[in-house]
LUMDRENMI-333922 format. One record per residue: x, y, z of N, C-alpha, C in turn. Coordinates in nm, 3 decimals, always signed. Layout:
X;Y;Z;X;Y;Z;X;Y;Z;
...
// end
This chain:
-3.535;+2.871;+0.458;-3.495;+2.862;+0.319;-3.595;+2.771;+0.250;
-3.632;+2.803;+0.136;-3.738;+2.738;+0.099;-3.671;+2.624;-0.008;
-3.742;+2.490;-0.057;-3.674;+2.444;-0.110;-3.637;+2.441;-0.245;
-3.722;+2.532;-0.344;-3.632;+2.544;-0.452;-3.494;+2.673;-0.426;
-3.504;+2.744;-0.296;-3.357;+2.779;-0.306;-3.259;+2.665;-0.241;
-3.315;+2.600;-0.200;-3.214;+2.488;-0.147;-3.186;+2.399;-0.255;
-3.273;+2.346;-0.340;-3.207;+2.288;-0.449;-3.131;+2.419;-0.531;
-3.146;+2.502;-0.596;-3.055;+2.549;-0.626;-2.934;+2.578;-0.584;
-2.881;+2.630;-0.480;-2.811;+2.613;-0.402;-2.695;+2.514;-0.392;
-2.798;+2.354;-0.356;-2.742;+2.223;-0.358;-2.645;+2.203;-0.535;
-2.715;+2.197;-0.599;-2.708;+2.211;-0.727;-2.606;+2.305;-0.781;
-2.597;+2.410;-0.735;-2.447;+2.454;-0.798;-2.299;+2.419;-0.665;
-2.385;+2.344;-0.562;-2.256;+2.336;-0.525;-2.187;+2.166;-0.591;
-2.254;+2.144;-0.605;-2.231;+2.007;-0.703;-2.151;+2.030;-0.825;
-2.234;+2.121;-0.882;-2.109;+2.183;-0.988;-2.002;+2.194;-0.933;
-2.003;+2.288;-0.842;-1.874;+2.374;-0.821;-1.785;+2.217;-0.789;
-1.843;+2.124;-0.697;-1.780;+2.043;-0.711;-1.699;+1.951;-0.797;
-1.792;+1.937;-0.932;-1.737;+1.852;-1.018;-1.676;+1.987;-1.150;
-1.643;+2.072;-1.106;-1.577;+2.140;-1.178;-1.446;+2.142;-1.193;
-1.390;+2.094;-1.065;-1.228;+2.049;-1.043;-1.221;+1.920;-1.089;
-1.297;+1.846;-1.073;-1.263;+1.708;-1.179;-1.271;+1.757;-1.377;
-1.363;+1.853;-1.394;-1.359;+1.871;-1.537;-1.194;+1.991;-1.569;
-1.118;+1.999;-1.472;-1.014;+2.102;-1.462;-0.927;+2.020;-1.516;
-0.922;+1.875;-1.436;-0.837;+1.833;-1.424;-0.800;+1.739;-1.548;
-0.924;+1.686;-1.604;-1.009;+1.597;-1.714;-1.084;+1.663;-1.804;
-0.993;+1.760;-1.897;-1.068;+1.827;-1.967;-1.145;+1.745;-2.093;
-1.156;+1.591;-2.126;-1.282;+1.565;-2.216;-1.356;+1.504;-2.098;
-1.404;+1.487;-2.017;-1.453;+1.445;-1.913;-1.614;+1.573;-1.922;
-1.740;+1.513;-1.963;-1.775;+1.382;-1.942;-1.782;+1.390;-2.119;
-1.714;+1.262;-2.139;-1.740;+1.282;-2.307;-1.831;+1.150;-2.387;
-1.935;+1.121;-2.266;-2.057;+0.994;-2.310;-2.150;+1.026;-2.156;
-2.245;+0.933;-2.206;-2.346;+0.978;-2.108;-2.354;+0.941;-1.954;
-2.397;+1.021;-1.839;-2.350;+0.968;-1.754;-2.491;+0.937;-1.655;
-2.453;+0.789;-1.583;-2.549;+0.740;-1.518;-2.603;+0.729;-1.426;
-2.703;+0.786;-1.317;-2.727;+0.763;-1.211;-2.863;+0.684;-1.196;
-2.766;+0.610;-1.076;-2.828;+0.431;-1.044;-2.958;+0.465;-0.916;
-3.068;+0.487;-0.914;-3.165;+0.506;-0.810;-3.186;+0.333;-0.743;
-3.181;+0.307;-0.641;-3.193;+0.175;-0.533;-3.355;+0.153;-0.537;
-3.397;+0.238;-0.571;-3.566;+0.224;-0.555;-3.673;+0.265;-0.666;
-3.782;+0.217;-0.659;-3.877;+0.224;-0.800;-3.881;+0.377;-0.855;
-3.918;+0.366;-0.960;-3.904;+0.534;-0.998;-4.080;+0.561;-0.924;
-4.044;+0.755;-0.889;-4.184;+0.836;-0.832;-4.153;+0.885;-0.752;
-4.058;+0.811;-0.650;-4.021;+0.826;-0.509;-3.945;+0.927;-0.469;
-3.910;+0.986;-0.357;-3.832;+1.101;-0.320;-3.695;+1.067;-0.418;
-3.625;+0.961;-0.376;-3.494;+0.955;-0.443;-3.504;+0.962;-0.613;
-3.582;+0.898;-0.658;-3.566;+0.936;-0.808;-3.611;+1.053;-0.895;
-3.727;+1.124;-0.800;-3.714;+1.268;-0.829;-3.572;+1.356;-0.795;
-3.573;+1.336;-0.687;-3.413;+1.414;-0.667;-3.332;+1.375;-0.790;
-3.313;+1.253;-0.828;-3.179;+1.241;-0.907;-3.258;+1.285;-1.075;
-3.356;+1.268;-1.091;-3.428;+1.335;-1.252;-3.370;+1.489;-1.235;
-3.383;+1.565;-1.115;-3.339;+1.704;-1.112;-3.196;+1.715;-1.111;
-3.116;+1.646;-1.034;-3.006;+1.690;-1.057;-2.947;+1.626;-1.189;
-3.008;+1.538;-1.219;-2.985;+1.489;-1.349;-2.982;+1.580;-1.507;
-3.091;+1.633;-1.487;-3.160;+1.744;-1.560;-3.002;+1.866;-1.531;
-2.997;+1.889;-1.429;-2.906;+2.007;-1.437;-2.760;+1.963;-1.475;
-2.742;+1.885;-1.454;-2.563;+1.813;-1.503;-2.587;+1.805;-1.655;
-2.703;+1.738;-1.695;-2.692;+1.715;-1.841;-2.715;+1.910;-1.913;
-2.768;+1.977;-1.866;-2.763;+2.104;-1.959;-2.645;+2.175;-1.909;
-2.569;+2.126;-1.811;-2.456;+2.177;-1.774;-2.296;+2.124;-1.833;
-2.313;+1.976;-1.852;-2.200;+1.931;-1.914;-2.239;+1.907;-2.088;
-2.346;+1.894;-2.094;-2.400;+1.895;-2.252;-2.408;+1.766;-2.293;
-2.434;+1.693;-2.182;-2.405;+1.524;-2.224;-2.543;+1.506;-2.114;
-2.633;+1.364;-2.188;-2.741;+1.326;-2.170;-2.660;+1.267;-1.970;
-2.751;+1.271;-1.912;-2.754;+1.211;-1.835;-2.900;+1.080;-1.776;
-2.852;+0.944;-1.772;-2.946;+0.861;-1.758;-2.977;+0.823;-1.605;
-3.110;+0.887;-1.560;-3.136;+0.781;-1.444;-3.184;+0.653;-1.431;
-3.121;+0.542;-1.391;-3.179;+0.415;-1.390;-3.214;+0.369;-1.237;
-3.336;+0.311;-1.257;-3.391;+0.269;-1.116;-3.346;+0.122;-1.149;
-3.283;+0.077;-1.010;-3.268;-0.087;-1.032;-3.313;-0.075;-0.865;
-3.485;-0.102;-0.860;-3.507;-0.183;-0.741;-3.497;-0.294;-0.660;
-3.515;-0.335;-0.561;-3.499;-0.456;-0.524;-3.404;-0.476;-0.441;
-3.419;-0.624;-0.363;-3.358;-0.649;-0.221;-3.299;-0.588;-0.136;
-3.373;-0.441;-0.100;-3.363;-0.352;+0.046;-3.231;-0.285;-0.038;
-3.231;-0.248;-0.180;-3.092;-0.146;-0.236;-3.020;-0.207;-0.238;
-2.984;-0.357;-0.240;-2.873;-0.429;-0.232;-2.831;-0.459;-0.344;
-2.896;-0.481;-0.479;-2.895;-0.499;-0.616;-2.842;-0.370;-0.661;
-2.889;-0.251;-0.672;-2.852;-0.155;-0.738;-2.694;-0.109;-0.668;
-2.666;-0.142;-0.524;-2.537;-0.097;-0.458;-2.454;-0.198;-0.509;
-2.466;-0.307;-0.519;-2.351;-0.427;-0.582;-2.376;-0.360;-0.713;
-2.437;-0.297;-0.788;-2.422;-0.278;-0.956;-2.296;-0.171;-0.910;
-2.341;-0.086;-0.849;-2.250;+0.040;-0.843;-2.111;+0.009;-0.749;
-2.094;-0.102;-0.701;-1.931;-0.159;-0.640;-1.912;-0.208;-0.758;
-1.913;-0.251;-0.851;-1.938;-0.312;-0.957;-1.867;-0.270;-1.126;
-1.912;-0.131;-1.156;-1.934;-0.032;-1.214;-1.764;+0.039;-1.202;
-1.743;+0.051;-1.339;-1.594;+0.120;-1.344;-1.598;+0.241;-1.292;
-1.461;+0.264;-1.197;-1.475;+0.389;-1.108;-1.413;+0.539;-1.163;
-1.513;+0.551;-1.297;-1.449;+0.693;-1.430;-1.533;+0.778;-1.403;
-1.630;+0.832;-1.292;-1.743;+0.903;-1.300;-1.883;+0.879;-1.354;
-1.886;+0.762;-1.462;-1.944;+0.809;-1.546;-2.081;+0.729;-1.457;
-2.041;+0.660;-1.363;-2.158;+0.589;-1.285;-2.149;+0.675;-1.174;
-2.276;+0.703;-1.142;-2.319;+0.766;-0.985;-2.401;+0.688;-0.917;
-2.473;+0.714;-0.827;-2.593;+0.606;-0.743;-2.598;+0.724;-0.610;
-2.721;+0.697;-0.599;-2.806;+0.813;-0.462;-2.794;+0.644;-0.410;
-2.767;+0.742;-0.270;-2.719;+0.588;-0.132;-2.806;+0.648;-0.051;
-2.973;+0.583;-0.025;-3.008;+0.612;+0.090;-2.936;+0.552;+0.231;
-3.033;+0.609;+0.347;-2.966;+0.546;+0.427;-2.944;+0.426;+0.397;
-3.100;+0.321;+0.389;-3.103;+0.218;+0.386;-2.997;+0.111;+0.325;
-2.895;+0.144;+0.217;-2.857;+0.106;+0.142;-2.665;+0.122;+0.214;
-2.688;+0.240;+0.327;-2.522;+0.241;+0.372;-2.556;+0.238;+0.465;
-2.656;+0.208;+0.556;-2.620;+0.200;+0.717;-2.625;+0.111;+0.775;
-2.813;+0.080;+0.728;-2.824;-0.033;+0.765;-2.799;-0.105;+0.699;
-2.874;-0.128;+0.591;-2.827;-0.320;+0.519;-2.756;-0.429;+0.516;
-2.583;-0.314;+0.570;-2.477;-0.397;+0.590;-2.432;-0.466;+0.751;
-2.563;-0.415;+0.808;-2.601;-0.439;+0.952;-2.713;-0.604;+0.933;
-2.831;-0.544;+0.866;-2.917;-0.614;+0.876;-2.845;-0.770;+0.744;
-2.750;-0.735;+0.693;-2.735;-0.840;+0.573;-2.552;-0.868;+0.627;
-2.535;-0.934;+0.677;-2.406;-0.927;+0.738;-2.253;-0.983;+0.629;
-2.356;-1.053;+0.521;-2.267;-1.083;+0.406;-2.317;-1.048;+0.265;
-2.313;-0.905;+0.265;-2.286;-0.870;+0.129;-2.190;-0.886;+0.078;
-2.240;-0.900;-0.080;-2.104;-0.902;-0.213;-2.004;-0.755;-0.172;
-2.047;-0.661;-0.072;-1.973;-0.553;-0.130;-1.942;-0.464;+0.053;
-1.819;-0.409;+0.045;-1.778;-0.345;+0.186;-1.827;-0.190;+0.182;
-1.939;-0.112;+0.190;-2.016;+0.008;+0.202;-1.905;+0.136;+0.204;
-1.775;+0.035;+0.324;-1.670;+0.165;+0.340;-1.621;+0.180;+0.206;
-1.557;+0.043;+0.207;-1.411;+0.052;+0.114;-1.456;+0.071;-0.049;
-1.572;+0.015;-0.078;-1.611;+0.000;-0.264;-1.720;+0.128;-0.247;
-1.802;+0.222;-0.162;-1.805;+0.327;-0.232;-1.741;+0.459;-0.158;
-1.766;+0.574;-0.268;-1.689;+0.691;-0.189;-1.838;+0.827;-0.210;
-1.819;+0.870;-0.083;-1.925;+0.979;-0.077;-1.895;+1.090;-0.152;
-1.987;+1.141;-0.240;-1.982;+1.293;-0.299;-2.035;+1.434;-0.225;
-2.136;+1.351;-0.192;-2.258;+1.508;-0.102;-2.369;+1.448;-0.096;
-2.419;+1.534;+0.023;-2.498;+1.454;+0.106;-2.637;+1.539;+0.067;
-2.758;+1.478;-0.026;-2.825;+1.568;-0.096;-2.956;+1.636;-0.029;
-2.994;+1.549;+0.105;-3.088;+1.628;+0.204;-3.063;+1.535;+0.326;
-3.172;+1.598;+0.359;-3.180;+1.499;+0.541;-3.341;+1.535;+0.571;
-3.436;+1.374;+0.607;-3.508;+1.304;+0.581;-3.513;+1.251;+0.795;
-3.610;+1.364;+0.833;-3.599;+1.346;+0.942;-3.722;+1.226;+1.010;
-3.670;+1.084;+1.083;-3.703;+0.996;+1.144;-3.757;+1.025;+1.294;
-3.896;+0.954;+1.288;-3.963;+0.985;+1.414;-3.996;+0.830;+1.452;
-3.990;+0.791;+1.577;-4.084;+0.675;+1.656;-4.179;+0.693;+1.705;
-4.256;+0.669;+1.670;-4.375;+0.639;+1.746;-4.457;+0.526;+1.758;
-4.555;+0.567;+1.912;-4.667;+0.445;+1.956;-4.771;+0.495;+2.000;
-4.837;+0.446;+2.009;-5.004;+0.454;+2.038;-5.017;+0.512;+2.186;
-5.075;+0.639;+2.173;-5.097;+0.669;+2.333;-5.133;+0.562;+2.471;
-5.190;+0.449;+2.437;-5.271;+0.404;+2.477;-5.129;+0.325;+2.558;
-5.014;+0.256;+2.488;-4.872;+0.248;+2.532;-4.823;+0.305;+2.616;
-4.790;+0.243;+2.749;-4.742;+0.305;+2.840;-4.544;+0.311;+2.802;
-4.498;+0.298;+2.736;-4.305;+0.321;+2.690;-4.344;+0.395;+2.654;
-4.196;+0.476;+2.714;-4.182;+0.647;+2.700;-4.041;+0.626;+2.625;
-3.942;+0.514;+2.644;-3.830;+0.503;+2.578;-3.818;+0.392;+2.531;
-3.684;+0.406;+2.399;-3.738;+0.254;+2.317;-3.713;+0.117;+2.395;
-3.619;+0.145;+2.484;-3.589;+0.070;+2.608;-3.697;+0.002;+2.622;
-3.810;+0.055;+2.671;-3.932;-0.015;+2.689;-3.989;-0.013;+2.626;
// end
């Protein structure tokens, strides 16, 4: 599957998703709605969210804003968004970095990853490799 059928794809299932919230909330969204990027704008994540951004706003007819709030390993922009009244009108792309680890590597955040946010959809997968120098005799990370 190539990936503009996968963003498309992705993209109306998002709709389809937030279509039962506009069922239910018929002035919903009736001001602009925001998504919070953890990292500088250019990057994989803030292109993704300019596109799906782009498609919610010609879809609900209401501007949609992406804001990049970089800084301290996503920890700034994830406390904005525990933070942030829970009406829709705030979103935030959660890399890993920002729900797996951080709350590993930062053992006292302002904010609990489980309990203050809630997952919508999971918008790709961003496959991780290890590696070392041939010259390295470890074959496992063990060694």
């Amino acid at each position: 599957m190539n990936f503009n059928r996968f963003l498309t794809h992705f993209i109306a299932g998002i709709f389809i998703a937030l279509s039962t919230q506009v069922a239910l909330a018929q002035d919903f969204p009736n001001k602009p709605i925001k998504i919070v990027v953890p990292l500088p704008p250019g990057g994989s994540n803030d292109v993704l969210a300019r596109l799906i951004g782009q498609k919610m706003s010609e879809s609900f007819g209401q501007p949609v804003i992406v804001e990049n709030r970089p800084g301290a390993a996503g920890n700034i922009a994830t406390e904005f968004m525990t933070k942030s009244a829970p009406d829709g009108y705030t979103i935030g792309i959660a890399p890993n970095q920002t729900v797996a680890v951080n709350p590993v590597l930062y053992p006292k955040l302002p904010y609990d990853v489980v309990k203050d946010l809630e997952g919508i959809s999971m918008l790709g997968r961003v496959p991780m490799v290890l590696v070392v120098s041939p010259k390295m005799t470890a074959k496992t990370v063990s060694e």
